[in-house]
C-alpha positions in Angstrom: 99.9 -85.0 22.3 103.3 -85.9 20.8 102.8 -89.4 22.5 100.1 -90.0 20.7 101.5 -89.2 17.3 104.5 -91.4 18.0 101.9 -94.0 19.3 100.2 -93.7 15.9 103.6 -93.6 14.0 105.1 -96.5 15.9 102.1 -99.2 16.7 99.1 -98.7 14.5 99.4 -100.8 11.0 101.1 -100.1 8.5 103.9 -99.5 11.3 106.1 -96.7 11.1 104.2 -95.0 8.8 101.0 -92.8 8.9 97.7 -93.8 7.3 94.3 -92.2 7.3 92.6 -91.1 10.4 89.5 -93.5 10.5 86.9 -93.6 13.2 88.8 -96.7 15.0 91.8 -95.1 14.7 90.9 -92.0 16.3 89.1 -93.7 18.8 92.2 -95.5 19.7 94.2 -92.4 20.1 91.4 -90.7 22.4 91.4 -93.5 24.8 95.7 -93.5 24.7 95.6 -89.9 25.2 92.8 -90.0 28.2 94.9 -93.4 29.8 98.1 -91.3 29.8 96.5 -88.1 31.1 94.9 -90.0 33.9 98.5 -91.8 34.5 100.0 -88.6 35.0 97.3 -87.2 36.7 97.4 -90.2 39.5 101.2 -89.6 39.7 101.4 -86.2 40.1 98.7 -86.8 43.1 100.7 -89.6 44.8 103.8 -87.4 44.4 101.9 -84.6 46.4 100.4 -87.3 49.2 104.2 -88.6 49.3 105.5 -84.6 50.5 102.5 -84.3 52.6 102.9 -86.8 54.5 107.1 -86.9 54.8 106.1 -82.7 56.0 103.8 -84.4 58.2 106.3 -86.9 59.7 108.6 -84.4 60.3 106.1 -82.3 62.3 105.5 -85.4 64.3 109.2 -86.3 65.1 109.5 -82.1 65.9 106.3 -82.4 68.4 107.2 -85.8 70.0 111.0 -84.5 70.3 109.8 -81.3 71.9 107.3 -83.1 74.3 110.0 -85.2 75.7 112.2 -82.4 76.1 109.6 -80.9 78.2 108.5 -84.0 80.4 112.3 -84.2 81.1 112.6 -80.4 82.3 109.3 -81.1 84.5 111.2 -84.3 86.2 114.3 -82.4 86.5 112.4 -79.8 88.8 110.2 -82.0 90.9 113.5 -84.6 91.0 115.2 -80.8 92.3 112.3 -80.0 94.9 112.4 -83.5 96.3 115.7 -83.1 96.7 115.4 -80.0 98.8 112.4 -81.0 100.8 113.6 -84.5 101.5 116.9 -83.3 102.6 117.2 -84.6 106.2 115.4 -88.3 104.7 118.3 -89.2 101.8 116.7 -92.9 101.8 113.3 -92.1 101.1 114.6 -89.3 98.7 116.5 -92.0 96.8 113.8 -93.9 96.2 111.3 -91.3 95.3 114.3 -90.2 92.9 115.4 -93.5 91.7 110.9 -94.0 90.6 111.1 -90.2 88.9 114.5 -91.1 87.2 112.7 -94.3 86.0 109.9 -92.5 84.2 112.3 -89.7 82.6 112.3 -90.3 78.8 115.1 -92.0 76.8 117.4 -89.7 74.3 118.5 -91.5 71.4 
């Protein structure tokens, strides 16, 4: 509301002064005061999608963090049970370990 006076004060003729409310002039002022409500209106809205979807990036990064964690945990025990099956065969357990260590996931 105090935009619109100012507006009023500031850029309607005779500037920097007030004159009558006519019908034009309040027109004017409605429209400035509905284009500024909707301005805020559409930035308060993208500032809301902006946190959801930083709070939604950060979930990701958690899940895809955790997954990895977990595939590299399963490798880690089949790598051990190979290990102890394939005892007596330590060329064909360095191969099948060599593939498993391939596939492990990368920490950053």
């Amino acid at each position: 509301m105090l935009s619109a006076v100012i507006a009023w004060w500031a850029f309607l003729p005779p500037y920097f002064g007030y004159t009558p409310l006519t019908p034009g002039i309040v027109t004017n002022l409605l429209a400035f005061q509905f284009s500024c409500a909707l301005i805020v209106w559409g930035a308060d809205r993208y500032r809301s999608l902006l946190v959801h979807l930083q709070a939604e990036e950060e979930f990701r990064e958690l899940a895809v963090g955790e997954l990895a964690h977990r595939l590299k945990n399963k490798i880690a025990t089949i790598q051990s049970i190979i290990g102890t099956k394939l005892r007596d065969e330590p060329k064909i357990r360095a191969e099948i370990l060599g593939l498993l260590s391939s596939l492990s996931p990368r920490t950053t």
